[in-house]
C-alpha positions in Angstrom: 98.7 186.2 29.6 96.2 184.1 27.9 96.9 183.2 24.1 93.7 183.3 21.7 93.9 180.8 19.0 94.9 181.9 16.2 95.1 178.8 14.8 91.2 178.2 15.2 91.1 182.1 13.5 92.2 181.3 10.7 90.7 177.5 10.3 87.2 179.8 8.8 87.9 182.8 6.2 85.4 185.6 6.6 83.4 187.3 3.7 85.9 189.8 4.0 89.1 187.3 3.8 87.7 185.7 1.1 86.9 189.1 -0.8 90.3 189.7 -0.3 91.8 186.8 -1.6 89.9 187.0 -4.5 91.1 191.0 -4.9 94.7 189.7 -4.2 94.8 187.2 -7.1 93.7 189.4 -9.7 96.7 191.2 -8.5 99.2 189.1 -8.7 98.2 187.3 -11.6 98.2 190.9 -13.3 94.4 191.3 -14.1 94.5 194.0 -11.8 97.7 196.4 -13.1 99.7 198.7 -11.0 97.9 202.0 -10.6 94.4 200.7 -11.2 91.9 202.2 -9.2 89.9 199.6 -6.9 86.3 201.1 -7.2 84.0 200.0 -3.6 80.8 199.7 -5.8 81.8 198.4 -8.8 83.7 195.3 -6.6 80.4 194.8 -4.8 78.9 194.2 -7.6 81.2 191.7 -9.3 81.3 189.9 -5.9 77.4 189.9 -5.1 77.8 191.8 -2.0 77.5 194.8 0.0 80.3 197.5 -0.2 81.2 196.8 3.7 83.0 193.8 3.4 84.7 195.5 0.5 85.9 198.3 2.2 87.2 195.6 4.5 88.8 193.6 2.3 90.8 197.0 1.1 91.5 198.1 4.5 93.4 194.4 4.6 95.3 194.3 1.8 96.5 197.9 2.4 98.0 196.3 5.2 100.3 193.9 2.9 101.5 196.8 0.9 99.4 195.4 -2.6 97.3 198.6 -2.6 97.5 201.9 -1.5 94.5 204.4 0.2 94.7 207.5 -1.4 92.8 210.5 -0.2 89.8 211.7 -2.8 90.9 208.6 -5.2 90.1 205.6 -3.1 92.1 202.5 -3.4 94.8 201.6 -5.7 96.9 198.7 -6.7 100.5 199.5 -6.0 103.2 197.1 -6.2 105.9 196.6 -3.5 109.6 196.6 -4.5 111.5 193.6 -4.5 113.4 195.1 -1.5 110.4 195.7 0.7 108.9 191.7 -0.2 113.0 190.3 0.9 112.9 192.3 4.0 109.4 191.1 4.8 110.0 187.0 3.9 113.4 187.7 6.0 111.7 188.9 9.0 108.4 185.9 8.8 111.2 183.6 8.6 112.8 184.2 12.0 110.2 185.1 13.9 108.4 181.7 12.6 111.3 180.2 13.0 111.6 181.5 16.7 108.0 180.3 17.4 108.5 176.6 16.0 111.5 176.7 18.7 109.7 177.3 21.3 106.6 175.0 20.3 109.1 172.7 20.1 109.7 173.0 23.9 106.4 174.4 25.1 103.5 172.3 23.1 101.4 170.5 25.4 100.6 167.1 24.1 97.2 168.1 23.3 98.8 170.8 21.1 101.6 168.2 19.7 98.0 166.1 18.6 96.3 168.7 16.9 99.8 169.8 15.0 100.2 166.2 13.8 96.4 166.2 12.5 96.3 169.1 10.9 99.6 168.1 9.3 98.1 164.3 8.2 95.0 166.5 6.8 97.0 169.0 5.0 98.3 165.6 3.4 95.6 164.8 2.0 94.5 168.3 0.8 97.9 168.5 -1.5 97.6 164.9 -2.5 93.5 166.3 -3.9 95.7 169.6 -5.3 93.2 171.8 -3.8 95.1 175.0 -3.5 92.2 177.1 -2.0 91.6 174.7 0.8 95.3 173.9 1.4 96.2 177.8 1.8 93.4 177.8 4.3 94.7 174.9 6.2 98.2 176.0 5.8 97.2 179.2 7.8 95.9 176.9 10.4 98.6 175.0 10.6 101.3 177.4 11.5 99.1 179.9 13.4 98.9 176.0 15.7 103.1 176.7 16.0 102.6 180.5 16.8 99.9 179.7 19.3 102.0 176.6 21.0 105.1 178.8 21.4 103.1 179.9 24.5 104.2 183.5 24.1 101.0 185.6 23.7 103.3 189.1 22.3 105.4 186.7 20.1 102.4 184.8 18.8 100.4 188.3 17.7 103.6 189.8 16.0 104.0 186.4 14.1 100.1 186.5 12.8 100.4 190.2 12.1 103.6 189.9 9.9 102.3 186.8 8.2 98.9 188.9 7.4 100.5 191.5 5.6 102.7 188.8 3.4 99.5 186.7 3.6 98.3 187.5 -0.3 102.1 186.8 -1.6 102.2 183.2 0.5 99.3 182.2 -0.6 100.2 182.8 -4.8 103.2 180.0 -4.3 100.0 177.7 -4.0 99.5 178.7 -8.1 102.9 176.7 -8.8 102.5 173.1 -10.0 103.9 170.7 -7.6 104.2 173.5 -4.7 101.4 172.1 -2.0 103.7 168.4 -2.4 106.8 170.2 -1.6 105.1 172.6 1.0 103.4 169.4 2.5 106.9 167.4 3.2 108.7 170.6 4.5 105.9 170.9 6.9 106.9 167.3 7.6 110.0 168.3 8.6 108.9 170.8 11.4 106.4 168.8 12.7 108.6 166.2 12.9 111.0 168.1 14.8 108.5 169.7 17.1 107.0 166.6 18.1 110.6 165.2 19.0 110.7 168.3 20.8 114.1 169.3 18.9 114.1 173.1 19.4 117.4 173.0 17.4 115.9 171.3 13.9 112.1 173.2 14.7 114.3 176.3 14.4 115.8 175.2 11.3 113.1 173.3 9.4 111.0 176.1 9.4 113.7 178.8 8.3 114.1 176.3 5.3 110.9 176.1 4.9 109.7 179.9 4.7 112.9 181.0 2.5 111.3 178.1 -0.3 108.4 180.0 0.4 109.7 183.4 -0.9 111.7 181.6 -3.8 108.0 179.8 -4.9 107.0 183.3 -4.6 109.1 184.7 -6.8 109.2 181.7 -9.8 105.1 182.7 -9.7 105.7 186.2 -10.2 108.1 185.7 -12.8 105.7 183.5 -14.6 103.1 186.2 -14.8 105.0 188.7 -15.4 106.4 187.2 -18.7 
């Protein structure tokens, strides 16, 4: 079964990802509290754009549990327990994990070049502390590991899961010093990857994603103080 690339998916956000994103941060940054209602045509506005890619953008972020659809009251910003968020980081983690295993055995070495270059460019991003372009890339980068696991199911769960704890991955990026530290863990997967050490891939990247969830979580303490 032939794998799409997710990695060249996520390389250019959509109106729609980027409406989202912006709806996200207001979130999580607490502009937008629990229970507020999410109104289609006042959001257009504010955002200069038709309600479509609006209603999109909701649809998405229903997905990750930060609003909910409510019959006759439209979208509303909900806020998902500490539970849910642990069970969802565990889960990313192994099944990333499992995919930078078996990219570590699988990669091509046309896919073990474009890993390494989209790791040297993510370098440079965190060294410019861009954390808009860096979350961009960073999507990039490990959809590259879901995509050279060469296991088309595997590789669709992975993007699906990561989508719906896409808005909480990409807040870490808000902490000072996070895209330097996310940068040299990455360094460790590739690093392992390109050696083709299954074994360290497997653990780099569970390392990796659990720092994720505690970066996560020093952010949202921060705002919620």
């Amino acid at each position: 079964m032939k794998i799409l690339r997710p990695d060249m998916q996520a390389e250019n956000p959509t109106l729609t990802e980027k409406l989202a994103s912006a709806i996200a941060d207001g979130i999580l940054n607490g502009a937008l509290a629990p229970g507020s209602r999410l109104d289609e045509i006042s959001l257009a506005q504010q955002h200069g754009v038709s309600r479509t890619p609006v209603r999109e953008a909701l649809r998405q972020l229903a997905m990750s549990g930060l609003i909910d659809m409510r019959p006759r009251k439209g979208a509303v910003v909900s806020k998902a327990t500490p539970e849910e968020l642990e069970s969802l980081f565990v889960a990313m983690a192994e099944m990333e994990a499992t995919c930078a295993r078996l990219a570590a055995m699988s990669m091509t070495p046309i896919d073990r070049r474009r890993l390494q270059a989209r790791h040297e460019a993510m370098t440079t991003l965190a060294a410019a502390g861009d954390p808009d372009a860096y979350s961009d890339a960073n999507n990039a980068f490990h959809s590259a590991i879901y995509a050279g696991a060469h296991n088309a199911p595997l590789a669709e769960f992975t993007l699906g899961l990561r989508r719906r704890l896409g808005p909480f991955r990409r807040a870490q990026f808000r902490m000072e010093g996070r895209l330097t530290r996310s940068n040299q863990e990455h360094e460790a997967v590739v690093r392992a990857i390109l050696a083709g050490d299954a074994v360290a891939a497997h653990a780099a990247m569970i390392h990796h994603v659990s720092l994720v969830e505690d970066a996560y979580e020093a952010f949202s303490a921060i705002n919620a103080a």
